[in-house]
TITI-388593 format. One record per residue (C-alpha): x, y, z; residue number from 1; residue in three letters. Coordinates in nm, 4 decimals. Example, Ala and Ser with C-alpha at 12.3 -4.5 7.8 and 13.67 -1.06 7.14 Angstrom:
BEGIN
+----------+----------+----------+-----+------+
|     east |    north |       up |  nr | rest |
+----------+----------+----------+-----+------+
|   1.2300 |  -0.4500 |   0.7800 |   1 |  ALA |
|   1.3670 |  -0.1060 |   0.7140 |   2 |  SER |
+----------+----------+----------+-----+------+
END
This chain:
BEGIN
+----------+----------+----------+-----+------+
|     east |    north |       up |  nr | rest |
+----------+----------+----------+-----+------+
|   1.2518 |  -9.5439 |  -2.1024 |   1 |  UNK |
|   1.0681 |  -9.2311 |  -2.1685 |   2 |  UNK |
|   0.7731 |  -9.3869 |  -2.2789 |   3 |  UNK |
|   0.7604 |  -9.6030 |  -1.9778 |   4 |  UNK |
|   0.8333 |  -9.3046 |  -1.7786 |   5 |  UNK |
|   0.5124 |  -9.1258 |  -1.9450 |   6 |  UNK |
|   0.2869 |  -9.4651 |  -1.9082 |   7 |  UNK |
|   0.3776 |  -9.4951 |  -1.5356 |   8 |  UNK |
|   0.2753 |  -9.1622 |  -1.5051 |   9 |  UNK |
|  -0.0198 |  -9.1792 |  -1.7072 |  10 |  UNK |
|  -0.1163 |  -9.4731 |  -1.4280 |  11 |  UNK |
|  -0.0034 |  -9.2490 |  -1.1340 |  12 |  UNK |
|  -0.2712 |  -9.0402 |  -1.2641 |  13 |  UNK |
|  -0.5762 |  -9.2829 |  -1.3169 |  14 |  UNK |
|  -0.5157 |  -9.3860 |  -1.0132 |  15 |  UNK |
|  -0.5411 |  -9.0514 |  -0.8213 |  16 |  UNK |
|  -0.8461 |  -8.9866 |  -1.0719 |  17 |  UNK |
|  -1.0152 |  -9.3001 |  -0.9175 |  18 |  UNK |
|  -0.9218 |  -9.2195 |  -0.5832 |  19 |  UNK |
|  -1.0609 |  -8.8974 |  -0.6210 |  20 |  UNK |
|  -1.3883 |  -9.0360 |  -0.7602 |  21 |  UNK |
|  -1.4298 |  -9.3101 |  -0.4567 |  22 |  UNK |
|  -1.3755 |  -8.9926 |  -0.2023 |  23 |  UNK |
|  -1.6766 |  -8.8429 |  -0.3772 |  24 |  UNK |
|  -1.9307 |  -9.1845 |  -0.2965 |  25 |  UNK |
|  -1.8708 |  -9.1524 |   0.0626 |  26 |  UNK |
|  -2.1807 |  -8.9692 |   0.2246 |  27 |  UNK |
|  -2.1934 |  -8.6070 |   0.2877 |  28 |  UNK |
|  -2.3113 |  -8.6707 |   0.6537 |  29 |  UNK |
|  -2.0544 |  -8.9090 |   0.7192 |  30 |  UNK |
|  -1.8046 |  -8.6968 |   0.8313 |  31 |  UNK |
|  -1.5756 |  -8.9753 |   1.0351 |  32 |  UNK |
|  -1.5665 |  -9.1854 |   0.7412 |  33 |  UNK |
|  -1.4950 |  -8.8787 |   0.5106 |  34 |  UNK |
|  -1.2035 |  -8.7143 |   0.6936 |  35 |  UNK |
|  -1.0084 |  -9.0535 |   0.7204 |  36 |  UNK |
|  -1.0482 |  -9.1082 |   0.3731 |  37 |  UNK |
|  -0.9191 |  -8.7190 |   0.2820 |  38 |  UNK |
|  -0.6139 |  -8.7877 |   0.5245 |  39 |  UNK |
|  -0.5461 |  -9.1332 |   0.3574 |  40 |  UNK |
|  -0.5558 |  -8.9643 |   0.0391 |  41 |  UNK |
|  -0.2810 |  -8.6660 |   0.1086 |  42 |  UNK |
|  -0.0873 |  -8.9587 |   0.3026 |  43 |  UNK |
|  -0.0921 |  -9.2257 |  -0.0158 |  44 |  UNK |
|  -0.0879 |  -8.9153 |  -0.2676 |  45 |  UNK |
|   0.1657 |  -8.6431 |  -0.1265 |  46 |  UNK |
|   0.2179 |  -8.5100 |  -0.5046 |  47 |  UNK |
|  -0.1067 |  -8.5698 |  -0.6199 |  48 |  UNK |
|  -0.2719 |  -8.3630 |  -0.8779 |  49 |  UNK |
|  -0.5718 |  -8.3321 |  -0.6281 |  50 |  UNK |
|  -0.3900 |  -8.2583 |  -0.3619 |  51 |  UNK |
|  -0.4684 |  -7.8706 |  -0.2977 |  52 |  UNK |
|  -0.8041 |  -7.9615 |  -0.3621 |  53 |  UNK |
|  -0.8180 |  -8.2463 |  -0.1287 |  54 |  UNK |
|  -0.6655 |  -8.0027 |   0.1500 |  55 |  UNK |
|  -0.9741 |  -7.7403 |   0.0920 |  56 |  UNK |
|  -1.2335 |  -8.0133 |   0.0991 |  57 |  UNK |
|  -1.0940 |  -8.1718 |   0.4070 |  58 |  UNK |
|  -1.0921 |  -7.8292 |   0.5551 |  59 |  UNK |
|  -1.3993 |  -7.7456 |   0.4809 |  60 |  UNK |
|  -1.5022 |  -8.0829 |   0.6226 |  61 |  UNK |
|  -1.3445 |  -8.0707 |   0.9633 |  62 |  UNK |
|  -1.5417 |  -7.6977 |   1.0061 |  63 |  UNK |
|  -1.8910 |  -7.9233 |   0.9299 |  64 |  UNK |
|  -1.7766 |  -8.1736 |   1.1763 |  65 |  UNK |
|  -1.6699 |  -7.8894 |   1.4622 |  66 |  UNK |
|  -2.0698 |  -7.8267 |   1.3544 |  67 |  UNK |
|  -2.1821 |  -8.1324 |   1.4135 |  68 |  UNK |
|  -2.0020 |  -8.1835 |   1.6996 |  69 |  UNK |
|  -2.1117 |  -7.8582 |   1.8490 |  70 |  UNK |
|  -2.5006 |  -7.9851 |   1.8167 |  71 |  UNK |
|  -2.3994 |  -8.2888 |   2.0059 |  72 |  UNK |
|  -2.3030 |  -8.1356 |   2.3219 |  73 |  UNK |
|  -2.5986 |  -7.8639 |   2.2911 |  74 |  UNK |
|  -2.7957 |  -8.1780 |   2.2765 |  75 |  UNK |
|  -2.5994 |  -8.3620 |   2.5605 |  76 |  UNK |
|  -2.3530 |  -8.5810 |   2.4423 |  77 |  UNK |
|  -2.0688 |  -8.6493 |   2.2422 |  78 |  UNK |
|  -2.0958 |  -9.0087 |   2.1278 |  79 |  UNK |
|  -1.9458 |  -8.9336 |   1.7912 |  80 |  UNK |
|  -1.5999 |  -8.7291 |   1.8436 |  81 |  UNK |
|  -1.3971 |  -8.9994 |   1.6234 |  82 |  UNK |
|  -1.0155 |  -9.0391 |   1.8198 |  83 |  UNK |
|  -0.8197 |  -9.0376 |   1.5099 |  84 |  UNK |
|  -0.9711 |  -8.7601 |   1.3535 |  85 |  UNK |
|  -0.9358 |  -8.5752 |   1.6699 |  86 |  UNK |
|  -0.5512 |  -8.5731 |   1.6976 |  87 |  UNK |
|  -0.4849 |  -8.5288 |   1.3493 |  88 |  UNK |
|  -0.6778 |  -8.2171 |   1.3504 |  89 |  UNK |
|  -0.6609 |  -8.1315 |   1.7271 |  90 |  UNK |
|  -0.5391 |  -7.7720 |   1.6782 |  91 |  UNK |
|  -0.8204 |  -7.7084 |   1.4491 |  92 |  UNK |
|  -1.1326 |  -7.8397 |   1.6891 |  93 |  UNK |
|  -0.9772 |  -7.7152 |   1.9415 |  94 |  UNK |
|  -0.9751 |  -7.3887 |   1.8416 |  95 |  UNK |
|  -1.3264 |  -7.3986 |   1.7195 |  96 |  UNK |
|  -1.4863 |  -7.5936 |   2.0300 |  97 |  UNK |
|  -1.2589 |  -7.4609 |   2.2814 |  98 |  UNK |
|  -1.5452 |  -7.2877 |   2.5130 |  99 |  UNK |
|  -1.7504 |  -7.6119 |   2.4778 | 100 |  UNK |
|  -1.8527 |  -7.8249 |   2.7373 | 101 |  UNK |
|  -2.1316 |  -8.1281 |   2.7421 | 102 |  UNK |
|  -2.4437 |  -7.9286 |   2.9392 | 103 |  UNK |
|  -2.5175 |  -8.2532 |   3.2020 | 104 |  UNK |
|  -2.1008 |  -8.3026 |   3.2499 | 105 |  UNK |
|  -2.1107 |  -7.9164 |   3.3367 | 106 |  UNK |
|  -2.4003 |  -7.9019 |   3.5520 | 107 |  UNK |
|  -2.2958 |  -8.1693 |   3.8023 | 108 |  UNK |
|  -1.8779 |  -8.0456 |   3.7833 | 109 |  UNK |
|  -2.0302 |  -7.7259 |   3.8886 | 110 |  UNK |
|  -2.3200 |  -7.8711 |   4.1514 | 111 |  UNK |
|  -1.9616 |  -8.1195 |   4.2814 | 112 |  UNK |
|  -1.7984 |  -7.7829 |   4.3339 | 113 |  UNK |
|  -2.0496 |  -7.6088 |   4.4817 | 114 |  UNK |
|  -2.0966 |  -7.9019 |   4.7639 | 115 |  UNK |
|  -1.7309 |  -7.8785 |   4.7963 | 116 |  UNK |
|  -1.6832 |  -7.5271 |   4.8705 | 117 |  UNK |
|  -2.0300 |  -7.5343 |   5.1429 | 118 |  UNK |
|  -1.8178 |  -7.8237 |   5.3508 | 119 |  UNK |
|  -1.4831 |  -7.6356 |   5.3065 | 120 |  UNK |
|  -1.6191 |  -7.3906 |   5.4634 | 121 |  UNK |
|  -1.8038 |  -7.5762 |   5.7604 | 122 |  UNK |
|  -1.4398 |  -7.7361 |   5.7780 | 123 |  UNK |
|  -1.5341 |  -8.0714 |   5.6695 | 124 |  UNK |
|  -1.2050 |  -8.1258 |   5.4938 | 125 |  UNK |
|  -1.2758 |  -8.5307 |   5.4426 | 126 |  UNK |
|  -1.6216 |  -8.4587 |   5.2661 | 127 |  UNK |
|  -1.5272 |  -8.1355 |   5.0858 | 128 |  UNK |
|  -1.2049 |  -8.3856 |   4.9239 | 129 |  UNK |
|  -1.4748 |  -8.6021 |   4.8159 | 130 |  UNK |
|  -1.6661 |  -8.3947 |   4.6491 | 131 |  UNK |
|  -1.3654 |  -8.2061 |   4.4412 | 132 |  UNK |
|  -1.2281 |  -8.5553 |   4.3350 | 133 |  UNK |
|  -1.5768 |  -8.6587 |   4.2092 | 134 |  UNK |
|  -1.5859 |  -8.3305 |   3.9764 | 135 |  UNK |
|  -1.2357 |  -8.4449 |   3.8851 | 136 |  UNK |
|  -1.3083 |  -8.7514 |   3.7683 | 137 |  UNK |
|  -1.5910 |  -8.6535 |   3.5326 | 138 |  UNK |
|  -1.3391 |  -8.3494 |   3.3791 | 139 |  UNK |
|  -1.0806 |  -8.6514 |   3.3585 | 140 |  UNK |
|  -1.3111 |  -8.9171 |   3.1957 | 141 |  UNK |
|  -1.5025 |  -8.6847 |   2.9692 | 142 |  UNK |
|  -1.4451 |  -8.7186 |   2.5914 | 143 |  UNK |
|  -1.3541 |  -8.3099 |   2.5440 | 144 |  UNK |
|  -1.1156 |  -8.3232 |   2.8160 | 145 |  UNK |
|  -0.8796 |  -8.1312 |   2.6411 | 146 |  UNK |
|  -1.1229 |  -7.8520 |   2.5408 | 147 |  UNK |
|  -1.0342 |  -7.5137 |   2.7110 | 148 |  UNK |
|  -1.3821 |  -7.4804 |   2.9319 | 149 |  UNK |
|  -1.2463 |  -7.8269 |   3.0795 | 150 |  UNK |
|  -0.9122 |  -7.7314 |   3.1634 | 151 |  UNK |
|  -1.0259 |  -7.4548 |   3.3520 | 152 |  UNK |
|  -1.2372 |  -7.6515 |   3.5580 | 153 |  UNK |
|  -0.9493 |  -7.9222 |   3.6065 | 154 |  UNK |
|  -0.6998 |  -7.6255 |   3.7252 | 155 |  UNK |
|  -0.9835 |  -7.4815 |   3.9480 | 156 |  UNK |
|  -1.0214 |  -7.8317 |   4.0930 | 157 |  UNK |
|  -0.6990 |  -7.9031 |   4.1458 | 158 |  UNK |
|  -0.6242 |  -7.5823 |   4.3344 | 159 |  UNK |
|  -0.9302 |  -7.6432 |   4.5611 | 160 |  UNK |
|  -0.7557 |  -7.9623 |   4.6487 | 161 |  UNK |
|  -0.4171 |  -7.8182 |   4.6735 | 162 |  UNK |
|  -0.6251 |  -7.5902 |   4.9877 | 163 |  UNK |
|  -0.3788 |  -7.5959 |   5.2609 | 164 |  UNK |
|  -0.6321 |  -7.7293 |   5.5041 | 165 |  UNK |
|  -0.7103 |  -8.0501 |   5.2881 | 166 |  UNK |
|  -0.3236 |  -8.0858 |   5.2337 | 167 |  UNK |
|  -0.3281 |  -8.1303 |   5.6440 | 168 |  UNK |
|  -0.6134 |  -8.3205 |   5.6222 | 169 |  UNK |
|  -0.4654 |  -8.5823 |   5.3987 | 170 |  UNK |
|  -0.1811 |  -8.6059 |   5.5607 | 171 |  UNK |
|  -0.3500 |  -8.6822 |   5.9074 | 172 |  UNK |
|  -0.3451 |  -8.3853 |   6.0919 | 173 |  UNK |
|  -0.5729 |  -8.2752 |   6.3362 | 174 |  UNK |
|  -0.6876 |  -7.8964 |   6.3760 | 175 |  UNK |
|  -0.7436 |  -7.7242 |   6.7335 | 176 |  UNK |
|  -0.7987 |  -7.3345 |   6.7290 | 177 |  UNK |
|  -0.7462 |  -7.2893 |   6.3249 | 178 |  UNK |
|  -0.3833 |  -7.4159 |   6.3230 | 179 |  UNK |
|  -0.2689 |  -7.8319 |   6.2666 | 180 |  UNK |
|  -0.0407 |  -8.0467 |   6.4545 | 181 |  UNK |
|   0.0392 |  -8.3985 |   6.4334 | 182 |  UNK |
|  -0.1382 |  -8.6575 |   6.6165 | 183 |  UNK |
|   0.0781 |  -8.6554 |   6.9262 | 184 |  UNK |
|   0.1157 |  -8.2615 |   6.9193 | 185 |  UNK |
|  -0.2632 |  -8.2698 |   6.8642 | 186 |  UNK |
|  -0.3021 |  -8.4964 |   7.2460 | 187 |  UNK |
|  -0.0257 |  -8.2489 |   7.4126 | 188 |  UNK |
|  -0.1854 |  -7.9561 |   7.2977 | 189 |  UNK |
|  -0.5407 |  -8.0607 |   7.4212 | 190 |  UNK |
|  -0.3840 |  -8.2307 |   7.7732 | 191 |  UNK |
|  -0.2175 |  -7.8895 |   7.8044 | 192 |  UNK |
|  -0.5923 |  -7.7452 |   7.7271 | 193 |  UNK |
|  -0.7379 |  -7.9629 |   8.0050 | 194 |  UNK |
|  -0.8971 |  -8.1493 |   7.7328 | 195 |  UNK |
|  -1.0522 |  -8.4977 |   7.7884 | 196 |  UNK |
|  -1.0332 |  -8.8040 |   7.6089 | 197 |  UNK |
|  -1.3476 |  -9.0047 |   7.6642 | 198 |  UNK |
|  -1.4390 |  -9.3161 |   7.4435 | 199 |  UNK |
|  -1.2049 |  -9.2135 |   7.2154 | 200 |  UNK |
|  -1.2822 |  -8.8530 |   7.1798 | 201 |  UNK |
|  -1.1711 |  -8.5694 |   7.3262 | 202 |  UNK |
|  -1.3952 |  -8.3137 |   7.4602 | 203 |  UNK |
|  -1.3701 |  -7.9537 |   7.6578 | 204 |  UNK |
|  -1.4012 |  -7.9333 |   8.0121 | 205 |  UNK |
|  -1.7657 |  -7.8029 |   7.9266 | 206 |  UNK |
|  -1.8427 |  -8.0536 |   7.6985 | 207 |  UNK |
|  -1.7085 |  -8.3096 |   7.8965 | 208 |  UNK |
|  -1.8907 |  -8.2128 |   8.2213 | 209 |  UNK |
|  -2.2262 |  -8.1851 |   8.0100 | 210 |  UNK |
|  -2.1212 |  -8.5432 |   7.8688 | 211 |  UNK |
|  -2.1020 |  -8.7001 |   8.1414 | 212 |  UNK |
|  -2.4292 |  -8.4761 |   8.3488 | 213 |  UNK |
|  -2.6416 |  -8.6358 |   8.0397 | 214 |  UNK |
|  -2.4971 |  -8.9849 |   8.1326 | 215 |  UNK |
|  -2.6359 |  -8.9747 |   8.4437 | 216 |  UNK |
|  -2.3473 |  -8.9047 |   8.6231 | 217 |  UNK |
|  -2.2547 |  -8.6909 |   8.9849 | 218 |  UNK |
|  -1.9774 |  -8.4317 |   8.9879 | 219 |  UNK |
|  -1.8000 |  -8.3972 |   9.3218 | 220 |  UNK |
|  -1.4639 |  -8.2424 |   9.3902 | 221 |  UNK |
|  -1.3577 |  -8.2670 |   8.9877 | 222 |  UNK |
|  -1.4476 |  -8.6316 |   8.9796 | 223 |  UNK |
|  -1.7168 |  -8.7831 |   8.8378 | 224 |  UNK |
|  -1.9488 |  -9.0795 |   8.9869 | 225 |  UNK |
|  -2.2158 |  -9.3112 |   8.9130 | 226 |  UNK |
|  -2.4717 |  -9.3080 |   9.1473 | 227 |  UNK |
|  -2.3784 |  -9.5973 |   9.3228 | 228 |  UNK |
|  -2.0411 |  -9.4879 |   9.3458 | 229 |  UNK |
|  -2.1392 |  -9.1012 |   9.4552 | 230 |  UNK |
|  -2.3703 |  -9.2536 |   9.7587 | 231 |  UNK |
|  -2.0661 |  -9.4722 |   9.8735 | 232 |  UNK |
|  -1.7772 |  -9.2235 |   9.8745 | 233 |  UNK |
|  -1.9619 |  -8.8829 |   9.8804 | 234 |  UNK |
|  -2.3101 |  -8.9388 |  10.0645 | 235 |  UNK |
|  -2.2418 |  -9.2054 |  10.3241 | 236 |  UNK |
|  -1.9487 |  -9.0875 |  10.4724 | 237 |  UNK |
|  -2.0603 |  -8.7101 |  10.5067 | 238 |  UNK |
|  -2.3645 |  -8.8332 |  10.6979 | 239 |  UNK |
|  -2.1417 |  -9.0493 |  10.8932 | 240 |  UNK |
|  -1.9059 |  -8.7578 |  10.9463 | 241 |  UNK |
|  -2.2219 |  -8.5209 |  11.0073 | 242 |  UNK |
|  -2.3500 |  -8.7732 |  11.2981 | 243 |  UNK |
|  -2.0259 |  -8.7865 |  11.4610 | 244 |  UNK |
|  -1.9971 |  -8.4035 |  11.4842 | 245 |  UNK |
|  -2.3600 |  -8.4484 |  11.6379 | 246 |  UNK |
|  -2.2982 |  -8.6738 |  11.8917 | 247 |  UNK |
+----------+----------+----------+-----+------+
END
């Protein structure tokens, strides 16, 4: 028994020696291929003779590839970041890349928000939606979503959408002098205005009266006229009443 003890053993070993050896033929600028096969090794080998070594080469490994990764967004993209490597050594790139965004993702986030902000402040609540949810969906469908520089952009999105205008916007509100009602408290509140709905708008008394002065049309006594109409029931019958008071 002891000598088969000491032979299966002596096998344990060889084969962790050979293991050891293959991790060495994988290439140095591999680094996707060379981190799986370091995590496969402490997974197959947890009392492995190489194990403390293993876990300072695969350390040392994941800093080259927070390297390489680094010159990839510098450069513009990220084609590279390898899924399973990334969540078994998320805490670790994390904290190295956490200030790191992809320069062309970060440009048009920030050229999204700007647009956003512009037509918030014009209060064009439908457009100034769009734009936010288009710089959300790049933070959302980027690669390094997780990373810290796009979280803060995410939370700073989402709070310009959470603006309580927008909320009333969404929700189909209507706005007359800065504050929201509902659609039928939005009609009562212009009726009781003197507001005027016209073609399905509603206007001002001002507006309305320059509406309908462009349009061609007569204003007498409040009401408005075509011309046809204005000769008939305004014109005609003063100059008939005007030639009776002659006469």
């Amino acid at each position: 028994v002891g000598q088969i003890q000491r032979k299966l053993a002596e096998i344990r070993d060889a084969i962790d020696d050979q293991r050891f050896e293959k991790l060495k033929e994988i290439s140095q600028s591999d680094y996707d291929a060379r981190i799986s096969a370091y995590d496969s090794y402490l997974a197959d080998h947890p009392s492995g003779k190489r194990r403390q070594k293993v876990e300072s080469i695969i350390s040392d490994a994941v800093e080259e590839y927070c390297t390489f990764l680094k010159n990839e967004i510098r450069a513009g993209s990220c084609n590279s970041i390898d899924s399973l490597i990334y969540e078994k050594h998320k805490h670790h790139i994390l904290s190295v890349l956490k200030h790191s965004m992809i320069a062309d993702e970060k440009n048009e986030i920030r050229r999204l928000l700007e647009k956003g902000k512009n037509e918030l402040k014009k209060n064009n609540y439908g457009k100034a939606s769009e734009y936010f949810e288009q710089s959300l969906a790049i933070v959302q469908r980027s690669r390094l979503k997780d990373f810290q520089a796009y979280r803060y952009y995410e939370s700073e999105i989402l709070s310009a959408l959470n603006n309580e205008n927008i909320t009333y916007f969404k929700k189909g509100y209507l706005q007359f002098k800065g504050k929201w009602y509902s659609s039928q408290e939005y009609e009562e509140i212009l009726q009781e205005h003197e507001h005027v709905k016209y073609e399905g708008e509603w206007h001002s008394p001002a507006e309305y009266e320059e509406l309908m002065i462009e349009r061609g049309f007569y204003k007498y006594d409040n009401e408005y006229f075509t011309q046809v109409k204005f000769i008939e029931q305004v014109i005609k019958p003063a100059l008939r009443s005007k030639c009776a008071i002659q006469e």
